[in-house]
C-alpha positions as CSV (number, residue, x, y, z in Angstrom):
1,X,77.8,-103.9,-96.9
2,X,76.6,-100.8,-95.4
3,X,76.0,-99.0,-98.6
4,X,74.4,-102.3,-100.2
5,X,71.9,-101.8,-97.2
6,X,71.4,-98.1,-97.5
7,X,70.5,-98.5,-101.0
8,X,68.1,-101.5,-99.9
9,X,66.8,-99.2,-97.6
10,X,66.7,-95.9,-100.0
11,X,64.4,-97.9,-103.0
12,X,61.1,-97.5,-101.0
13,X,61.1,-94.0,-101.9
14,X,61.2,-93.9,-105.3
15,X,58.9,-96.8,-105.9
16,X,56.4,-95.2,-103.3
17,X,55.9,-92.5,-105.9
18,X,54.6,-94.8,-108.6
19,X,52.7,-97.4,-106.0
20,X,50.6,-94.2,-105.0
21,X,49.7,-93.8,-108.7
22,X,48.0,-96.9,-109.3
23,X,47.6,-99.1,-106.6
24,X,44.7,-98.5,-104.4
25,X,45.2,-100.9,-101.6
26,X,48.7,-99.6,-100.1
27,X,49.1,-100.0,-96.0
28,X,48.3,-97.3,-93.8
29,X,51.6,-96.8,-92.5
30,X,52.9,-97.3,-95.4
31,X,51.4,-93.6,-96.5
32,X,53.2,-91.8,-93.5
33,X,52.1,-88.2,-94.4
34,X,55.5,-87.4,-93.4
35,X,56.9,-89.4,-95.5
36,X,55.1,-88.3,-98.2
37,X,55.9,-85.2,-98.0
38,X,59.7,-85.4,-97.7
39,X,60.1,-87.8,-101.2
40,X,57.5,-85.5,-103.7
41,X,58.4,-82.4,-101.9
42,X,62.2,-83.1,-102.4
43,X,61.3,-84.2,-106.0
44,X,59.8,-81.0,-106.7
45,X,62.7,-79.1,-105.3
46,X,65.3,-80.6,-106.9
47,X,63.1,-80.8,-110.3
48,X,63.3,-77.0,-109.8
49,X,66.6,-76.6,-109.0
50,X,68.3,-79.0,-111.4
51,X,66.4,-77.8,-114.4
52,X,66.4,-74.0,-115.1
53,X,66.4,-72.8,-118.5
54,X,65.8,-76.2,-119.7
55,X,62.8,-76.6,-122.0
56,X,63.7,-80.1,-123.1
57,X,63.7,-81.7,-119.8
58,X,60.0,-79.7,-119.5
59,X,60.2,-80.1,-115.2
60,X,56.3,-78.6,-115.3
61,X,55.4,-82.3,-115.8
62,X,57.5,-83.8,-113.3
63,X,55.8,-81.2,-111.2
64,X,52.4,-81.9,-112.1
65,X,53.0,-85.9,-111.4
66,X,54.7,-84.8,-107.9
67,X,51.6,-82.7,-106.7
68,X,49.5,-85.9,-108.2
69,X,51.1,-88.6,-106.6
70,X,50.9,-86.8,-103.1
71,X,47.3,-85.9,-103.0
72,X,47.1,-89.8,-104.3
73,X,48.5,-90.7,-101.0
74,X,46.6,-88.6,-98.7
75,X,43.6,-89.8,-100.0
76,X,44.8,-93.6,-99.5
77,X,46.0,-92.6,-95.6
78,X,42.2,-91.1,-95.1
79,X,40.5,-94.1,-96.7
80,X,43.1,-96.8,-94.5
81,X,42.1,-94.8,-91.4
82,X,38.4,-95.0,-92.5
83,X,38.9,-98.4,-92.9
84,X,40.6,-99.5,-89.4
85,X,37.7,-97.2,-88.0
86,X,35.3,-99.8,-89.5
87,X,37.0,-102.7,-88.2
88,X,38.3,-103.7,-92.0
89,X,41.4,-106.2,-91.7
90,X,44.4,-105.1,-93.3
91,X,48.4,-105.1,-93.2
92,X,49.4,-101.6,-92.1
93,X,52.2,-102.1,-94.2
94,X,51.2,-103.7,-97.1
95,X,52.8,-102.8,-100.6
96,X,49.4,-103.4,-102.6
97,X,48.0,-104.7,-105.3
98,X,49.0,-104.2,-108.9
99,X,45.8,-102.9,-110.9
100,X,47.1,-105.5,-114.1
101,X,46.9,-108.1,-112.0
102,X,43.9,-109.3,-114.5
103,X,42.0,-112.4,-113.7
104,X,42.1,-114.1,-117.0
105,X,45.8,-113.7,-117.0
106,X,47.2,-117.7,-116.8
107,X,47.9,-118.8,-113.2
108,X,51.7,-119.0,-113.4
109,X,51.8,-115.5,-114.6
110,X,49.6,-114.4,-111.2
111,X,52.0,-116.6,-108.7
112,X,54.2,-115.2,-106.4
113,X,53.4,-111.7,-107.3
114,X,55.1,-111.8,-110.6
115,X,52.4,-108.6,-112.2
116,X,53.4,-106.8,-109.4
117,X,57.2,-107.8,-109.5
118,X,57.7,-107.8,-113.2
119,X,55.0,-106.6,-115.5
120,X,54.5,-103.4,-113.5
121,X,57.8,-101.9,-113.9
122,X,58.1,-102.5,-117.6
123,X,54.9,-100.6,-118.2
124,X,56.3,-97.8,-115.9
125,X,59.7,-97.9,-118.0
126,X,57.9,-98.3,-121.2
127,X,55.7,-95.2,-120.3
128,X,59.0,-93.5,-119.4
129,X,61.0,-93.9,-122.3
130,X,57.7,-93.0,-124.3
131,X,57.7,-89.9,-122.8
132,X,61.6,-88.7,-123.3
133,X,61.1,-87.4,-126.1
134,X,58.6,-84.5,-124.8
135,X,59.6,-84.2,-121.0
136,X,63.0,-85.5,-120.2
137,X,62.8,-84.9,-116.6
138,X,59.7,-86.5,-116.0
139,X,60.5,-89.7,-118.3
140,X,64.3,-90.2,-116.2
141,X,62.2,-90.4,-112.9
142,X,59.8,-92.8,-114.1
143,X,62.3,-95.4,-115.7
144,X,64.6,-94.4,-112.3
145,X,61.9,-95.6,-109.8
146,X,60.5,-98.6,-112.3
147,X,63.9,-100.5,-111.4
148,X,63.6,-99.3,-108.0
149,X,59.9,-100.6,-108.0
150,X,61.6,-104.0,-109.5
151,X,64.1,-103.9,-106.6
152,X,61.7,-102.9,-103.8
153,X,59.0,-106.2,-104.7
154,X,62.0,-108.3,-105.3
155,X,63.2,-107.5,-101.7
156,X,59.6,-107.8,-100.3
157,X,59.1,-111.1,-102.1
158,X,62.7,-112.6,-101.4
159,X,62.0,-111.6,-97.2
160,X,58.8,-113.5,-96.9
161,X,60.1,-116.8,-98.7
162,X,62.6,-116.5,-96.4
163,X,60.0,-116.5,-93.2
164,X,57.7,-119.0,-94.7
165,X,60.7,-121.1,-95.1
166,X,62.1,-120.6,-91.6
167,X,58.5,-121.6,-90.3
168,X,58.5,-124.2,-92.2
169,X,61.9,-125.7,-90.9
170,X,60.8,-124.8,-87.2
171,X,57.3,-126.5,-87.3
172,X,59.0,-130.1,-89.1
173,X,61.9,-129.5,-86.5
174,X,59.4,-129.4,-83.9
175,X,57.2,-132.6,-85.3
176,X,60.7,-134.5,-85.4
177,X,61.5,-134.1,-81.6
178,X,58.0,-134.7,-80.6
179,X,58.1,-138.1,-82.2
180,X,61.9,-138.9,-81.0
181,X,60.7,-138.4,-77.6
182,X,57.6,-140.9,-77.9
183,X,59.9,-143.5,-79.2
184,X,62.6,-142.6,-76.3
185,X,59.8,-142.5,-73.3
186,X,58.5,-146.1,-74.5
187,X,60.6,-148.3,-72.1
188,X,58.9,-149.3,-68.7
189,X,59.7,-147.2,-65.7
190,X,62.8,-145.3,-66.6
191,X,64.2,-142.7,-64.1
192,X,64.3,-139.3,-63.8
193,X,67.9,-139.1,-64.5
194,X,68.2,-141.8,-67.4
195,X,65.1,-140.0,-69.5
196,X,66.7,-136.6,-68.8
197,X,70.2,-138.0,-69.6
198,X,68.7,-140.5,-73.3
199,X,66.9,-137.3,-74.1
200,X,69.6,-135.0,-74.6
201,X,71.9,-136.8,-76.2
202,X,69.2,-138.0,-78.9
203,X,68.0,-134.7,-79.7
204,X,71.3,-133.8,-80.4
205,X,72.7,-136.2,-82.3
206,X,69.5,-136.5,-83.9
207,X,69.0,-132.4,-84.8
208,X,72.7,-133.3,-86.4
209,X,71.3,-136.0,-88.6
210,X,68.2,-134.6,-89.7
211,X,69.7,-131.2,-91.1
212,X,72.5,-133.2,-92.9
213,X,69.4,-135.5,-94.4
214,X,67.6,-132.4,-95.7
215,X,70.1,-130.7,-97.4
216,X,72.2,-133.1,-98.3
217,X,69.8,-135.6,-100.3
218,X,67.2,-134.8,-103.0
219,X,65.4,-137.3,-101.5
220,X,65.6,-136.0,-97.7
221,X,63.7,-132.5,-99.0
222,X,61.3,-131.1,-96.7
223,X,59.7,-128.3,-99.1
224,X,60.5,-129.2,-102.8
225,X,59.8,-126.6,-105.0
């Protein structure tokens, strides 16, 4: 479990190195300077060291796209800052926008970020495994961090279904118990002690109910898809 989460963790990395290439819209701290300069600095020096003597893998490419992608990103931080200097809205951490996410493409295509979680990627591993066959080294990074671009928008995409669908649960949870409680407080002139006593034990058994409805039945579904 641990390593499952370090690896979770560890994919941001590598995909940050292709988001900075094309995507134009990327959060401010997202494009930590310092981060920057630890992932294409430790690129380049491993690049350096792992390939001496080589001239297959041709590492003067994978050098070339290192010192790219990091001015790519400095430029992004400067125009982000720029930006929240101006009083522009944006998510400090957003992942951006993919640039072939084309308007005429078909709506289903567009949905749920599937340019950015699918179509992306390939073209990075296509462009990889196009390259190989002139520079090795810089074609095994590119297909390496296309799956862990795949991985990183899958694990984006997969934690925000998962809060829109605990808010959605909380908010019908919440309409549910308002309108239990109308129906309990209709009888005349109840006491203190009976209303406390009849709301408690309708809540409850009623919470009970209502989450064995909702997942249990088709029919009790909150949110079909």
């Amino acid at each position: 479990m641990e390593t499952f989460a370090f690896v979770q963790w560890a994919i941001k990395f590598p995909a940050l190195t292709l988001m900075v290439i094309t995507r134009r819209d990327i959060g401010y701290r997202l494009l930590n300077p310092l981060i920057l300069i630890a992932v294409f600095g430790l690129l380049a020096v491993v690049t350096i060291v792992a390939t001496p003597g080589n001239e297959a893998a041709n590492p003067m490419h994978l050098l070339i796209f290192c010192g790219v992608g990091f001015f790519n990103g400095l430029a992004q931080r400067i125009r982000r800052w720029r930006d929240v200097n101006r009083g522009v809205a944006s998510h400090s951490y957003y992942i951006g926008s993919s640039p072939f996410d084309f308007r005429w493409l078909p709506y289903f295509v567009r949905r749920n970020r599937r340019v950015s979680r699918y179509l992306e990627p390939a073209l990075w591993a296509g462009i990889g495994l196009a390259l190989f066959p002139y520079s090795r080294a810089l074609a095994v990074w590119l297909v390496f961090a296309a799956f862990c671009l795949k991985g990183f928008e899958d694990q984006v995409f997969r934690r925000e279904r998962n809060r829109d669908l605990d808010l959605g649960d909380n908010i019908s949870w919440r309409s549910h118990t308002r309108w239990r409680r109308r129906l309990l407080l209709k009888p005349k002139n109840p006491t203190y002690r009976q209303r406390t006593f009849a709301l408690t034990m309708v809540v409850t058994t009623e919470r009970s109910q209502f989450f064995k409805t909702s997942l249990g039945s088709p029919a009790g579904l909150l949110f079909p898809c």
